[in-house]
C-alpha positions in Angstrom: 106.0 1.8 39.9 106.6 0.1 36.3 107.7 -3.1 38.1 104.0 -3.5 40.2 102.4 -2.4 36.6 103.6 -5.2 34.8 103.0 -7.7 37.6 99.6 -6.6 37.4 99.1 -6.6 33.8 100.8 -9.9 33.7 97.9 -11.4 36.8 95.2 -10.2 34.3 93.8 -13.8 32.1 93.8 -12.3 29.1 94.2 -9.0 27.6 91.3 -7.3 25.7 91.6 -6.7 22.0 89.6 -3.0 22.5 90.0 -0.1 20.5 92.1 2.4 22.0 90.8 4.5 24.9 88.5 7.9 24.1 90.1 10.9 26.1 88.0 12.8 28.6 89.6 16.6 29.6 89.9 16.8 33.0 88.3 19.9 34.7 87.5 21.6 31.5 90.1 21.4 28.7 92.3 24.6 30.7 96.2 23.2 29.5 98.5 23.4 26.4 101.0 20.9 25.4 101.6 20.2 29.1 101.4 23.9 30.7 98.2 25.4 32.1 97.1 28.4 30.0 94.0 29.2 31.7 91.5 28.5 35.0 90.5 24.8 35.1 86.5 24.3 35.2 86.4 27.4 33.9 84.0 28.6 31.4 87.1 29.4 29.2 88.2 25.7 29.2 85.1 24.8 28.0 85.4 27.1 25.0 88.6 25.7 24.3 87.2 22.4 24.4 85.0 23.3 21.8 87.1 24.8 19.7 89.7 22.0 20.1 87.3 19.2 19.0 87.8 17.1 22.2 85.3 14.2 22.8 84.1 14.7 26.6 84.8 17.1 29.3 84.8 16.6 33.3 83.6 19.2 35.5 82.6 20.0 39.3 79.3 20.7 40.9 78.9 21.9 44.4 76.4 23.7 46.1 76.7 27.1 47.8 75.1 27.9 51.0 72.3 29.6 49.5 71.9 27.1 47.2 73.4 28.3 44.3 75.2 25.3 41.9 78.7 26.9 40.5 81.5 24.9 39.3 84.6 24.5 40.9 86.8 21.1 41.7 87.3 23.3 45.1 85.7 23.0 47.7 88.0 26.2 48.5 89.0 28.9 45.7 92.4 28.9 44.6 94.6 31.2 46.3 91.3 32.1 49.0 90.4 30.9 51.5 86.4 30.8 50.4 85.2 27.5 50.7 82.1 27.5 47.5 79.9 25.1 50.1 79.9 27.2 52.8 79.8 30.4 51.0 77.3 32.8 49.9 76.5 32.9 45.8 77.9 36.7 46.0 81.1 36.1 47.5 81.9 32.8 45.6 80.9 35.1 42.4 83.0 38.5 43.6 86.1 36.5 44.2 88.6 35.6 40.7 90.6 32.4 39.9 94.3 32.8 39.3 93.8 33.6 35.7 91.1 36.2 36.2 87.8 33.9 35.4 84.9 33.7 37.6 83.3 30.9 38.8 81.1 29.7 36.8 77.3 28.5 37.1 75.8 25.4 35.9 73.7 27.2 33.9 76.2 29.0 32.4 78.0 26.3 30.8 75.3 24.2 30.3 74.6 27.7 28.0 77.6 27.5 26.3 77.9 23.6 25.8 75.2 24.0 23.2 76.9 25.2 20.7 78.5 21.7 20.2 75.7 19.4 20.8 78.4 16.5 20.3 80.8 17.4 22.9 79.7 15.1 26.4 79.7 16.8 30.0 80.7 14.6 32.3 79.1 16.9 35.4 81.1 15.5 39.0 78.8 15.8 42.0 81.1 16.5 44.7 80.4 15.2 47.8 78.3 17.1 50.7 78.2 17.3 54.7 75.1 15.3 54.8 73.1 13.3 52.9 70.3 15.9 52.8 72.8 18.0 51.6 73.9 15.9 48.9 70.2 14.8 47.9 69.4 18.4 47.3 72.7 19.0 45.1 71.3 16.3 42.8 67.5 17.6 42.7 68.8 21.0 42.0 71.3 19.3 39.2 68.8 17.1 37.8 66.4 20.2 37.9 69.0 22.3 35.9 69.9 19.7 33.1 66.0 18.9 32.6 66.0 23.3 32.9 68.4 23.3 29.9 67.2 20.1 27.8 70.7 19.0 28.0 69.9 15.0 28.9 71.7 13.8 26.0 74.7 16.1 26.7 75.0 14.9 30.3 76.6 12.3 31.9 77.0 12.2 35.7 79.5 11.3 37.9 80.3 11.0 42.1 82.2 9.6 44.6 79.0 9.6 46.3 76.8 6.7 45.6 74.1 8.5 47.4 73.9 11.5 44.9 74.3 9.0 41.6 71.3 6.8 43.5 69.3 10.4 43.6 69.7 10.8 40.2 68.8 7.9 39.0 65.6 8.4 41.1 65.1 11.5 39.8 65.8 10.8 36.1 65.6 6.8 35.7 67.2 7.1 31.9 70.4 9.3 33.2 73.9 7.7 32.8 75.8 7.9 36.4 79.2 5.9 36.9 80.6 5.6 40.0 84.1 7.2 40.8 86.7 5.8 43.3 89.7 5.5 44.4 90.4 2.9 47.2 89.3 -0.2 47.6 85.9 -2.3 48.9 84.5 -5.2 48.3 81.6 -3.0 47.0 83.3 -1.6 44.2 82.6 -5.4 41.8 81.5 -4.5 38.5 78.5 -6.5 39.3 77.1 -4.4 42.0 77.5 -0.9 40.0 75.6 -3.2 36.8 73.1 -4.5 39.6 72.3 -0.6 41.1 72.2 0.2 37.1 75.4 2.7 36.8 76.7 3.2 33.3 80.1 2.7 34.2 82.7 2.7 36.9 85.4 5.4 37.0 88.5 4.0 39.1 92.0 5.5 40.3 94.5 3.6 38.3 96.0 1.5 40.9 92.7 -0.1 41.8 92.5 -1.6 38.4 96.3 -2.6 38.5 95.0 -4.4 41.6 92.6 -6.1 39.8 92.7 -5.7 36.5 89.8 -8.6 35.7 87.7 -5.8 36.6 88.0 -4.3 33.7 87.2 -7.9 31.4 84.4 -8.1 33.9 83.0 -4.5 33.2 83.5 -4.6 29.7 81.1 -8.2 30.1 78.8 -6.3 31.6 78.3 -3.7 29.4 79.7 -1.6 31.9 82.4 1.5 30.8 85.6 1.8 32.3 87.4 5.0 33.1 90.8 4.8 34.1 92.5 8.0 35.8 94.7 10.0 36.2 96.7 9.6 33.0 98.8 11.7 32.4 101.9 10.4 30.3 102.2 8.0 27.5 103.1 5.2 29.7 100.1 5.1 31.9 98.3 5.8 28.3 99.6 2.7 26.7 98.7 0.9 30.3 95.4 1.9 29.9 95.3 0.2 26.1 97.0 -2.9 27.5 94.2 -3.1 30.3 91.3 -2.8 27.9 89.7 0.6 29.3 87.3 2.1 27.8 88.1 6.0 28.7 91.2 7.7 30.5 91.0 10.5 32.2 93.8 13.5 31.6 94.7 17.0 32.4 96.5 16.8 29.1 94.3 15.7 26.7 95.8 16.9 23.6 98.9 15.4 24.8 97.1 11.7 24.9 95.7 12.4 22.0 98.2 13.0 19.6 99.9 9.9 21.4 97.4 7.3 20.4 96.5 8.8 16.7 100.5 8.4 16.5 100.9 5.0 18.2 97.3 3.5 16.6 99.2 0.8 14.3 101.6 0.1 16.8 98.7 -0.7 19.4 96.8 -2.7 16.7 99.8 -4.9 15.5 101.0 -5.7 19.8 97.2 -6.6 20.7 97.0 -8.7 17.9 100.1 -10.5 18.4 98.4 -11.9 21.5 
């Protein structure tokens, strides 16, 4: 895998002189140098996102069958087999994730994010068996975030461009970036500027692919998330590449490795 990195990086024109990456906490903030320590998109990695001082955290939305929005990457509950979209609000509430928590609701952590106005929420739409289905997950969303006077807090994100396309019709000023990863000819920077996304959120091997993306986006005015990085080398990837965000499970971990390596980065870019 190092080999096809670096004859990507080396196919790219030029290499960005960017400031490092930020660090968005995937599914909450729910691990601890490296081990898990409680339920991720739990309302217990969100208080330890705020206590830890973390810049942005990921989360997932889904819909129950009576129309309930709880959080939960999912669709089914770990170690059930209750699948959240095709379950009542009761039984997705009665049933306990493997360190005891409950699924959350929107609403709930929307509650809780308050406390620390400066911490983003990066709130997933995950995607639905139908259109209608997933038009009514982003009404009932935008409804809640409006509900909650949380716009500024908010940032939204989907696999689905129907759902980010909803949002934007329901709330013309949100930010929605488009998640992907595999590749179309309908992923080009220009066509998420053009449909008026925020940013485009890609699996790391479609910008290895085609890493002028990123130079592109960054043209644009476009942010560029780049997932799922989880060690120091795919973190020093992302530096070389020019990204504006990576994506972690273990975002202490990335962290501490870019306030160590920050001279190191400045000096090699530099030298370009």
């Amino acid at each position: 895998m190092k080999k096809t990195i670096a004859i990507a990086l080396l196919s790219c024109a030029a290499f960005l002189a960017a400031a490092q990456p930020k660090v968005l906490s995937h599914r909450g903030f729910y691990t601890s140098e490296g081990k898990t320590v409680t339920d991720e998109n739990s309302l217990e990695s969100l208080r330890r996102a705020q206590e830890a001082g973390i810049w942005a955290v990921e989360f997932d939305v889904h819909l129950t069958s009576d129309d309930s929005l709880v959080i939960l990457h999912g669709p089914k509950i770990l170690g059930t087999d209750i699948d959240v979209q095709n379950s009542s609000f009761e039984t997705v509430r009665a049933a306990r994730l493997p360190y005891g928590n409950q699924v959350p609701t929107l609403r709930e952590w929307l509650q809780l994010a308050k406390a620390t106005p400066s911490l983003l929420l990066f709130l997933e739409m995950k995607a639905h068996a139908t259109p209608e289905r997933e038009t009514q997950l982003a009404e009932a969303v935008v409804k809640e975030v409006h509900a909650q006077g949380s716009q500024a807090q908010v940032r939204y994100l989907s696999f689905s461009e129907h759902e980010l396309d909803e949002v934007k019709r329901l709330d013309p000023d949100a930010e929605v970036t488009l998640n992907a990863s595999r590749y179309s000819k309908d992923l080009v920077p220009e066509r998420a500027k053009a449909k008026g996304y925020a940013g485009i959120s890609y699996h790391y091997q479609l910008f290895l692919e085609h890493p002028e993306w990123v130079a592109r986006a960054t043209e644009l005015g476009l942010d560029t998330y780049y997932w799922m990085v989880d060690n120091s080398f795919m973190a020093d990837v992302a530096v070389e590449l020019g990204a504006s965000v990576i994506t972690s499970n273990y975002a202490d971990l990335m962290m501490r490795h870019y306030k160590q390596n920050a001279k190191g980065f400045h000096g090699r870019r530099h030298r370009r």
